[in-house]
ChimeraX commands (.cxc) that place a marker at each C-alpha (Angstrom):
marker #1 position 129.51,32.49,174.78 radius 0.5
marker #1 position 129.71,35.22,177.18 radius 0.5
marker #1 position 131.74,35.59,180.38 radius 0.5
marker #1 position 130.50,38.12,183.57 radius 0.5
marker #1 position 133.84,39.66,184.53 radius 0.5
marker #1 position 132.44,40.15,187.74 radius 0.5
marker #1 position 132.59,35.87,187.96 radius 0.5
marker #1 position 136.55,34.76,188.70 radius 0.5
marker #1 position 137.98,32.62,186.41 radius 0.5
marker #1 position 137.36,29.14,186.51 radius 0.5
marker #1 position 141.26,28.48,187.68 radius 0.5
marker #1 position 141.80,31.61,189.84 radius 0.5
marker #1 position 143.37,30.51,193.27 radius 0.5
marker #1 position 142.05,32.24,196.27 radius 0.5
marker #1 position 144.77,33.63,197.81 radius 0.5
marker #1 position 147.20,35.87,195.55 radius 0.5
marker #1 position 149.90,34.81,193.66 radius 0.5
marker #1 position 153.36,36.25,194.96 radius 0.5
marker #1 position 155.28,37.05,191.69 radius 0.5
marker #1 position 158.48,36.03,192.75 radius 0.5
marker #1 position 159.68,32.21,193.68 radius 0.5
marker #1 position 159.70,31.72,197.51 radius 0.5
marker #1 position 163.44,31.62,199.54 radius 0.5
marker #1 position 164.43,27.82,200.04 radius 0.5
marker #1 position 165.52,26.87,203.42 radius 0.5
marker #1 position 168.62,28.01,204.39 radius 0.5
marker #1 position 168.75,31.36,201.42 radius 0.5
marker #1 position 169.45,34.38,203.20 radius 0.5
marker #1 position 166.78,36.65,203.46 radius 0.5
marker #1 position 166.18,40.26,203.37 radius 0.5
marker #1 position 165.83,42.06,206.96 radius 0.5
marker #1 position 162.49,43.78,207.58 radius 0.5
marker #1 position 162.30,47.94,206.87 radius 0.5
marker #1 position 160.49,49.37,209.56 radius 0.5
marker #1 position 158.43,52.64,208.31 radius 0.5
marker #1 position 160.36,55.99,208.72 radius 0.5
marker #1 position 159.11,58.44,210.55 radius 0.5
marker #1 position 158.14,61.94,209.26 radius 0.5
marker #1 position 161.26,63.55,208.36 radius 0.5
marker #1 position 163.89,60.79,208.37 radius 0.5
marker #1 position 165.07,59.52,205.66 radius 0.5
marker #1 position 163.52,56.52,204.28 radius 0.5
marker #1 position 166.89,54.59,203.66 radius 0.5
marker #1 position 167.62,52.18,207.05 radius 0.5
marker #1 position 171.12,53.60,208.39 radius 0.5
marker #1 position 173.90,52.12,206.00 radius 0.5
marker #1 position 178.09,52.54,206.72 radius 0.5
marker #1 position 179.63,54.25,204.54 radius 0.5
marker #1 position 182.22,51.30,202.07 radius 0.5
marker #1 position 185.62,52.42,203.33 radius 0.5
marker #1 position 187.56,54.43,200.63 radius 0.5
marker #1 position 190.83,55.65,200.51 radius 0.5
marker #1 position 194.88,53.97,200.70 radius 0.5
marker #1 position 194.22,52.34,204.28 radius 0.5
marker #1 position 192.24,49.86,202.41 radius 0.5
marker #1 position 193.60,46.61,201.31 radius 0.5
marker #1 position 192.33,43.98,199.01 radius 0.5
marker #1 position 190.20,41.31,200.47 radius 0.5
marker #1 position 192.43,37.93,200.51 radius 0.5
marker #1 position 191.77,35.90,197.48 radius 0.5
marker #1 position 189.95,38.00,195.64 radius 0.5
marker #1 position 191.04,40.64,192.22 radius 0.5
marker #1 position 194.11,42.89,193.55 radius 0.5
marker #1 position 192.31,45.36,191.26 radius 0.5
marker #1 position 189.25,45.84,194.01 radius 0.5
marker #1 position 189.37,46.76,197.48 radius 0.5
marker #1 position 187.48,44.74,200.11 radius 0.5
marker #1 position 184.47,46.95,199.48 radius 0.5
marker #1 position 184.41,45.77,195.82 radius 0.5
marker #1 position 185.50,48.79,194.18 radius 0.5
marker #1 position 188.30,49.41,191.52 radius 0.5
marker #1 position 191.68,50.68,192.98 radius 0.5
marker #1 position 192.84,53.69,190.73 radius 0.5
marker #1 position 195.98,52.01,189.41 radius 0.5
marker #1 position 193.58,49.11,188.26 radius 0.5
marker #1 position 191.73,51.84,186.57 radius 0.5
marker #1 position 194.60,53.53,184.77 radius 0.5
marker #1 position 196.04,49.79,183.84 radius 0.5
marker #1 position 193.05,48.82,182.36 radius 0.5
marker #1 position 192.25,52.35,180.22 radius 0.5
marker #1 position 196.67,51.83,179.30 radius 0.5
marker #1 position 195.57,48.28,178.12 radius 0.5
marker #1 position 192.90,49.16,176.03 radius 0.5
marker #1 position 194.58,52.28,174.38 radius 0.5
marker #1 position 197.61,50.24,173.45 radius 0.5
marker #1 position 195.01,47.14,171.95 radius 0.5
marker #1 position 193.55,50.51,169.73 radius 0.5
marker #1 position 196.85,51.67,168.68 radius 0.5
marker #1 position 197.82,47.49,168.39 radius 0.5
marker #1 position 194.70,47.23,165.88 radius 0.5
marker #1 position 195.13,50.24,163.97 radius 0.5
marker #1 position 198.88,49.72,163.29 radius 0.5
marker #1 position 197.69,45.59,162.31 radius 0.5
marker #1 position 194.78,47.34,159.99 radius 0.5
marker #1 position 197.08,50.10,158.21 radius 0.5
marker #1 position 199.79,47.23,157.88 radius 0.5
marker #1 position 197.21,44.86,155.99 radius 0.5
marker #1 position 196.12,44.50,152.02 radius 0.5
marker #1 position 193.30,46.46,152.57 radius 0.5
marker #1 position 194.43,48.70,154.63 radius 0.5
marker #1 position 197.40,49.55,152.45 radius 0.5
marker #1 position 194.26,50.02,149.55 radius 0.5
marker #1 position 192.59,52.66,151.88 radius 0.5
marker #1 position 195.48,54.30,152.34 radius 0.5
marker #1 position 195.98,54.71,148.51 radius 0.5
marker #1 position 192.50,55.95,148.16 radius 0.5
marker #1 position 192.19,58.38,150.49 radius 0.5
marker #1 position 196.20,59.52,149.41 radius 0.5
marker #1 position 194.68,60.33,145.77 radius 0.5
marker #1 position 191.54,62.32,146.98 radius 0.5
marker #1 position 193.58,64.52,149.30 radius 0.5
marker #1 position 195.66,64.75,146.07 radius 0.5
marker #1 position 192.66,65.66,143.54 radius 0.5
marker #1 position 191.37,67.78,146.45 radius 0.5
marker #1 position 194.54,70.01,146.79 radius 0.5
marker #1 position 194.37,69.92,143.04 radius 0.5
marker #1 position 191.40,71.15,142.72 radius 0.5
marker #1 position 191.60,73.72,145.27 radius 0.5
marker #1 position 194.28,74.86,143.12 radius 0.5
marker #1 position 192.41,75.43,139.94 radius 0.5
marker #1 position 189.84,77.13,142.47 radius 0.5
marker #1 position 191.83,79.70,143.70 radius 0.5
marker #1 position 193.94,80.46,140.05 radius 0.5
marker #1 position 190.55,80.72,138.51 radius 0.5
marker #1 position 189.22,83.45,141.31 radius 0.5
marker #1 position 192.69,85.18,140.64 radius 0.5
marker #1 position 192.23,85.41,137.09 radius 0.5
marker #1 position 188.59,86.66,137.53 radius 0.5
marker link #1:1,2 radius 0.2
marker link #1:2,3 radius 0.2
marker link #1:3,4 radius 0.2
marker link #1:4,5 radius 0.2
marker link #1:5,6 radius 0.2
marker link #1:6,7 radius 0.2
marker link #1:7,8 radius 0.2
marker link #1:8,9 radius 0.2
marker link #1:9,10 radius 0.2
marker link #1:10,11 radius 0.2
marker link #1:11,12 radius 0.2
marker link #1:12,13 radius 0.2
marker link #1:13,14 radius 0.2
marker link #1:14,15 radius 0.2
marker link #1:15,16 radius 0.2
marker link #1:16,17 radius 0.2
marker link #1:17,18 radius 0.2
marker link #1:18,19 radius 0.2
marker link #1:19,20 radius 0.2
marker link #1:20,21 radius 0.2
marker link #1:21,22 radius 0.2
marker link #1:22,23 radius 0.2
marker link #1:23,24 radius 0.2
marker link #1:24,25 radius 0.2
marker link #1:25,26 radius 0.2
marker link #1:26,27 radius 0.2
marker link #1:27,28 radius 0.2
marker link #1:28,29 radius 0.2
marker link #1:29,30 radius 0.2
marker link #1:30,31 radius 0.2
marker link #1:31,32 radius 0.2
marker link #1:32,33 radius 0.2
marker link #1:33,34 radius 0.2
marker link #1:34,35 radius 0.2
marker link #1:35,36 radius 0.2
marker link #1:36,37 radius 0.2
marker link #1:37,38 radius 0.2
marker link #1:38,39 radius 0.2
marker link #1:39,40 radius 0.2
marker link #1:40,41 radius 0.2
marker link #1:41,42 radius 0.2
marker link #1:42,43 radius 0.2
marker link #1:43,44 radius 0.2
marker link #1:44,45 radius 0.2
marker link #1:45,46 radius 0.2
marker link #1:46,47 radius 0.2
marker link #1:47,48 radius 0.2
marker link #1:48,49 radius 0.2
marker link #1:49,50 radius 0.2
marker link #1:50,51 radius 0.2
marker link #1:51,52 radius 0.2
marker link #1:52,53 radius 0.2
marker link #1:53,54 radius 0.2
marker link #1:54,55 radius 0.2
marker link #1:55,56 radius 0.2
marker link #1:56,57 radius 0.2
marker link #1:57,58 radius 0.2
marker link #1:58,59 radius 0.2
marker link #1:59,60 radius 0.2
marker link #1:60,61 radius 0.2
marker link #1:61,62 radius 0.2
marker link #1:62,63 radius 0.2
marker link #1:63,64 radius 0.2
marker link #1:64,65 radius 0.2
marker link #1:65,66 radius 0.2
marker link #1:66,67 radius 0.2
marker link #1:67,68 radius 0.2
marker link #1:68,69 radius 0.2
marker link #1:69,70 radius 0.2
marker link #1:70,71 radius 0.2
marker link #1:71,72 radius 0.2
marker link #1:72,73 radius 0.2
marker link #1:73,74 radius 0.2
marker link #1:74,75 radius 0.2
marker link #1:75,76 radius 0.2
marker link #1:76,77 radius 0.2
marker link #1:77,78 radius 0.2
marker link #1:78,79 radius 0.2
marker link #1:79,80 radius 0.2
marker link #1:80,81 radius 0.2
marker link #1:81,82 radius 0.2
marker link #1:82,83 radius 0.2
marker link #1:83,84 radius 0.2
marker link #1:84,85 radius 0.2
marker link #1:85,86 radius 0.2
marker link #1:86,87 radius 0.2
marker link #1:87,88 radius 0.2
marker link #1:88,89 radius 0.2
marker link #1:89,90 radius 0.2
marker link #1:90,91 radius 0.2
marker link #1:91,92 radius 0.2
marker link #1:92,93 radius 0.2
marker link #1:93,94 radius 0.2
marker link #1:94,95 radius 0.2
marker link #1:95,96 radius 0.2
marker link #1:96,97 radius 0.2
marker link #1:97,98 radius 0.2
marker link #1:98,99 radius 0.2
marker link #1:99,100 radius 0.2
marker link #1:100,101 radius 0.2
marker link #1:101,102 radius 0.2
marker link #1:102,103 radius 0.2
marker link #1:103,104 radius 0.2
marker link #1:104,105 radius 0.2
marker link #1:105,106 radius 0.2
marker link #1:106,107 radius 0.2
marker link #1:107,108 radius 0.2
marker link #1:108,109 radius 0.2
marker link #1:109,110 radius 0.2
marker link #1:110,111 radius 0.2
marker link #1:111,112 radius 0.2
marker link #1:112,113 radius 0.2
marker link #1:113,114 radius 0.2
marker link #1:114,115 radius 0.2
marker link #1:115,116 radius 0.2
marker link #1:116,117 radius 0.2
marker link #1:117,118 radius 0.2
marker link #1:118,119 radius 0.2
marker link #1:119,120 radius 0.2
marker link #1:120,121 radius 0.2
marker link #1:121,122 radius 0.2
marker link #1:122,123 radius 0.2
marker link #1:123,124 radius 0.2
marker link #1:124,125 radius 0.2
marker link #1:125,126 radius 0.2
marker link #1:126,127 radius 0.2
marker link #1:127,128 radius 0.2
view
């Protein structure tokens, strides 16, 4: 059996299909854009977030963030301190364990046999 593309399907509405789920009453909505004229930019006019010390956190909210929603530097440096110290934490745990302790061993004798050998390198150059 053979279909004419040029036919619509047999369940094809009539009107298009809007790919997204329509707002419910009471959603906020998006304002209109209005075109920009030749030149402008094409980005409606948008305050700039207030940075700096004058701004305080918004009540309620993470003392880490400004009312604006972005990270206050000593948030920043807290957070990098934490994780650097749960690194060091974890390696000093790992080193401190049964296996780690094996490592340790293992890569103690190759620096070993590699100094050794190193050594037999060089006397047999000097000899040569």
């Amino acid at each position: 059996m053979t279909t004419d593309p040029s036919s619509p399907a047999p369940d094809a509405p009539d009107a298009p299909v809007p790919d997204v789920t329509p707002a419910e009453p009471g959603s906020p909505s998006v304002p209109d854009v209005t075109p920009a004229e030749p030149g402008s930019p094409s980005v409606p006019d948008v305050p700039p977030s207030p940075v700096g010390p004058d701004v305080t956190p918004a009540e309620g909210k993470d003392p880490g963030y400004t009312s604006a929603g972005v990270p206050t530097f000593d948030a920043v440096r807290e957070k990098i301190e934490r994780r650097a110290g749960t690194a060091t934490g974890a390696e000093e745990l790992a080193r401190e364990s049964a296996a780690g302790r094996t490592l340790e061993e293992q890569f103690d004798e190759r620096r070993q046999a590699a100094a050794d050998r190193l050594r037999e390198i060089r006397r047999s150059l000097a000899e040569g």
